[in-house]
N, C-alpha and C positions, 0 to 999 in steps of 0.2 A: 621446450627448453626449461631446466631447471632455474629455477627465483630464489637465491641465496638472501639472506639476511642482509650479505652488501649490496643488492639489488634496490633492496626496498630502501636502505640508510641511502641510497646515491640518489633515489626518487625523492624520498624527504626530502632533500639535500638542497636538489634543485628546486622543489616549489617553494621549500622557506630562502632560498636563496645564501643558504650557511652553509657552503662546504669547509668553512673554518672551522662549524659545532661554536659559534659564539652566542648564537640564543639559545644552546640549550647542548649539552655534552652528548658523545655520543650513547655512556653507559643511559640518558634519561630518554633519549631518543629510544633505544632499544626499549626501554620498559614502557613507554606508548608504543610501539609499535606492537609488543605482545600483549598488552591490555585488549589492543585491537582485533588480534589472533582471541584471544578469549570471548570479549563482548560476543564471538561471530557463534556461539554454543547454545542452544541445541540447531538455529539455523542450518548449521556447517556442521557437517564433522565427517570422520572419515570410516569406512566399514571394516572392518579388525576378524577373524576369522581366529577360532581358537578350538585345537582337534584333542584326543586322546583316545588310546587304542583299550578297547573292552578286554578286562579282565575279571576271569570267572568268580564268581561270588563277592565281585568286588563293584560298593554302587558310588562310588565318591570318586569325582575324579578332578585336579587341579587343571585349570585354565590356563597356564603359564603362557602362554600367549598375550593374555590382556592383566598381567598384572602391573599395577600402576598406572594404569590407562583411567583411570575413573569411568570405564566404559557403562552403557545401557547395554544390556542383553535382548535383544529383538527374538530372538529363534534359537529354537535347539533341536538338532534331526540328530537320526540314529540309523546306521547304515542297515539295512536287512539281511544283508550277507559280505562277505571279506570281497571288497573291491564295488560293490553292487552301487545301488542307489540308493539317497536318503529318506527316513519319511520324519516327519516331523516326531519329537518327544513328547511325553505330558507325564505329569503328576511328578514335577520335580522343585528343587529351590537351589539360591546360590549361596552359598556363607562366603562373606567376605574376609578372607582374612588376611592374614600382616601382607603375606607373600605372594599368594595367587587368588581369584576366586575359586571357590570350591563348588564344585557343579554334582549336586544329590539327588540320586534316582530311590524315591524312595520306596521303589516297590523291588529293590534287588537290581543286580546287573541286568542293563537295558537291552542287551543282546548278546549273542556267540562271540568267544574268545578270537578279540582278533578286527573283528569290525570297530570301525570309528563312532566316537561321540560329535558332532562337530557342534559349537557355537560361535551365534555371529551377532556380533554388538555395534552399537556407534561407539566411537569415541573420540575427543575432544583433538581438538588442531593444534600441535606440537608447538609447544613455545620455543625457540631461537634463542641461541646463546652465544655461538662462535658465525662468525660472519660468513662460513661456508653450507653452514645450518639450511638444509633444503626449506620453504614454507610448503605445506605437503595438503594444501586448503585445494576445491575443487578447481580446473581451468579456469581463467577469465577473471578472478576472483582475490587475485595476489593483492591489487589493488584498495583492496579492506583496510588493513592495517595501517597502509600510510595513510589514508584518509582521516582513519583516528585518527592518527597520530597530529596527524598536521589539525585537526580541530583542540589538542591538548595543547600542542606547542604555542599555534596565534593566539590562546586564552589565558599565555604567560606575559607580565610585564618583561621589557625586555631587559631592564635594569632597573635596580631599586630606585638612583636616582632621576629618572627619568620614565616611570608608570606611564603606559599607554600610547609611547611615540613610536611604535616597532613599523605604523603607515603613514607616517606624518614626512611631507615632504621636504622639509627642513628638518637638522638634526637637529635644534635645538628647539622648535617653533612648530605651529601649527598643528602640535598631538592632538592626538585624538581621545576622545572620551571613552570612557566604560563601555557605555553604552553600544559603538562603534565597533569596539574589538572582541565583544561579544556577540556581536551580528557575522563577525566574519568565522569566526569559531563556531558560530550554528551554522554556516554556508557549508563548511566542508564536513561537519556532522550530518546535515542532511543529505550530501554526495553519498557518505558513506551507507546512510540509511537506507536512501534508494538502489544504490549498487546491490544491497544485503538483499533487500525486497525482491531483487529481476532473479539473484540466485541462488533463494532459499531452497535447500532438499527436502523432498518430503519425508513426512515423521517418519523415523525407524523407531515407535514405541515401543517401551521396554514390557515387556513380560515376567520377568524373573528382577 
């Protein structure tokens, strides 16, 4: 099942116990929660596939597939024949530019007019903007973000005039110290940490 952006804001929600957004708005909510989507990089990311069909005397070919992606390029294969199988490429580079990466064979067109280039990259876990925004991070693992999050949010005073009473059993009495609400803000960073630790991917290092 898809984990929409309002998925993770109604998880928040519940463990700070603010479905009103009074310790903290939803637009601030949302930017710990993609802080959290980010921290999870190179750990997390996701595999992006980017092809282009060989043209004769032609060695430069755009990735438009991963443009914008700030992807790592892991691999580059070159079909052997039109339809056939991949084998890997060599003696190439990428120029980054505005629009697409640009993928350079620099001993000439890599193969027969007609056969594919294919590269395949990491790249980073899609930050959420509209609350129907899929989180597109591996299974198991949605649970990242709101963890940040909820270590950002309990490391806020809840109100200026009142520093540090957001556990305090009385409203007016009993606050708690720095010390205290910084203990509990490294308990769900450490959640988070551990969570990251059970489901890091292995390196897709880059090449290119």
């Amino acid at each position: 099942m898809a984990v929409t952006l309002q998925n993770l804001l109604d998880d928040l929600n519940d463990r700070l116990n603010d479905t009103a957004n009074a310790q903290a708005s939803v637009a601030t909510k949302t930017r710990f929660i993609n802080y959290g989507i980010a921290a999870t990089w190179p750990d997390l990311y996701r595999v992006v596939t980017a092809s282009a069909s060989i043209v004769a005397g032609t060695s430069e070919y755009p990735l438009t597939a991963l443009a914008g992606l700030d992807a790592r390029i892991a691999r580059i294969e070159v079909q052997t024949t039109v339809g056939g199988a991949y084998v890997d490429a060599w003696d190439t580079s990428v120029n980054p530019t505005a629009t697409s990466p640009l993928l350079i064979f620099r001993g000439g067109a890599p193969g027969a007019t007609g056969c594919l280039v294919r590269a395949t990259a990491a790249a980073k876990l899609t930050k959420l903007s509209l609350v129907t925004d899929n989180y597109d991070g591996p299974l198991g693992t949605y649970e990242l973000p709101v963890l940040y999050a909820m270590a950002m949010c309990t490391s806020r005073p809840v109100d200026d005039r009142l520093d540090y009473k957001r556990y305090s059993t009385t409203a007016d009495k009993n606050g708690v110290g720095v010390e205290e609400l910084t203990g509990v803000a490294s308990f769900w960073m450490d959640q988070y940490d551990r969570l990251l630790e059970r489901n890091r991917m292995p390196p897709l290092g880059a090449i290119v």
